[in-house]
N, C-alpha and C positions, 0 to 999 in steps of 0.2 A: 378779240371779238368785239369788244366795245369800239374801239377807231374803226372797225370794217363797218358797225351801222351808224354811227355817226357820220361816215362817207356816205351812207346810202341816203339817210335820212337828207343833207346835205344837195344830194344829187335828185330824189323827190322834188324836194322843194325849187332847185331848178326847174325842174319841169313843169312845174304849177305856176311860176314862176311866168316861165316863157311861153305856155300853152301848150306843150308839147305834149303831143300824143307816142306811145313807146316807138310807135315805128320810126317816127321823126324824130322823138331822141337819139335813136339808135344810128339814123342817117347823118346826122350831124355829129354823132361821137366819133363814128364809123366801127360800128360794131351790129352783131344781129341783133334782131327784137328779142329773144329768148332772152339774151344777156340781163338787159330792158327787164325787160318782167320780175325774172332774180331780186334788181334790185328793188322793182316797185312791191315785187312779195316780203322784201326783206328775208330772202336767202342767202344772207350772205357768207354763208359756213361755205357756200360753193367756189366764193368769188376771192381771191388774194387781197389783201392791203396796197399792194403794189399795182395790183390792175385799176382798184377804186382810184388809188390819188393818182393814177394815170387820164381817167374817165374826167376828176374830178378837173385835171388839170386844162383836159380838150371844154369841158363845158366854161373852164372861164375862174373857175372858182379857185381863192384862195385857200391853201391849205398847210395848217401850222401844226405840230407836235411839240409839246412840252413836255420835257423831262424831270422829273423829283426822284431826287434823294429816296428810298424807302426805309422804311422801321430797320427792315432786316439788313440793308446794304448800310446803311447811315452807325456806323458806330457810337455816335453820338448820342444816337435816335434808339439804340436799339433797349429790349425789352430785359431787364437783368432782374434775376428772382430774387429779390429782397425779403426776407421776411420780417412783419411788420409784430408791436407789444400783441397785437392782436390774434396770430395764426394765419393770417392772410398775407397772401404776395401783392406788395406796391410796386407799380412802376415807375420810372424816374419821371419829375415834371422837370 
């Protein structure tokens, strides 16, 4: 959900950007105005990830994804119950 408005946000700010009123975004993406509004409402639960970096691709705009390691994936990284002189659980630094 976070990358879908970050696309949206992204694709606002073209608009503002360019001047662009929804319906002349919409003409130039080649999509309806409805679509347009979604994003200018930030509805994006409605709209795919695939369709944004599609939209995001027609208006021009560059679009990167970065990947990390998580706690949970990263064995290295991950969370192991230690218990400490204390009674409490440390996690590893």
């Amino acid at each position: 959900m976070l990358l879908r408005c970050e696309l949206a946000e992204a694709l606002r700010k073209w608009m503002t950007r360019e001047g662009l009123l929804q319906a002349q975004a919409a003409r130039r993406l080649g999509v309806v105005q409805p679509r347009i509004s979604e994003i200018a409402c930030n509805k994006v639960n409605k709209l795919s990830l695939d369709y944004l970096v599609g939209l995001s691709a027609k208006a021009g705009l560059t679009v990167a994804v970065k990947l990390a390691a998580s706690r949970l994936t990263d064995p290295r990284r991950a969370i192991r119950a230690t218990p400490s002189p204390h009674g409490t659980i440390e996690q590893p630094r």
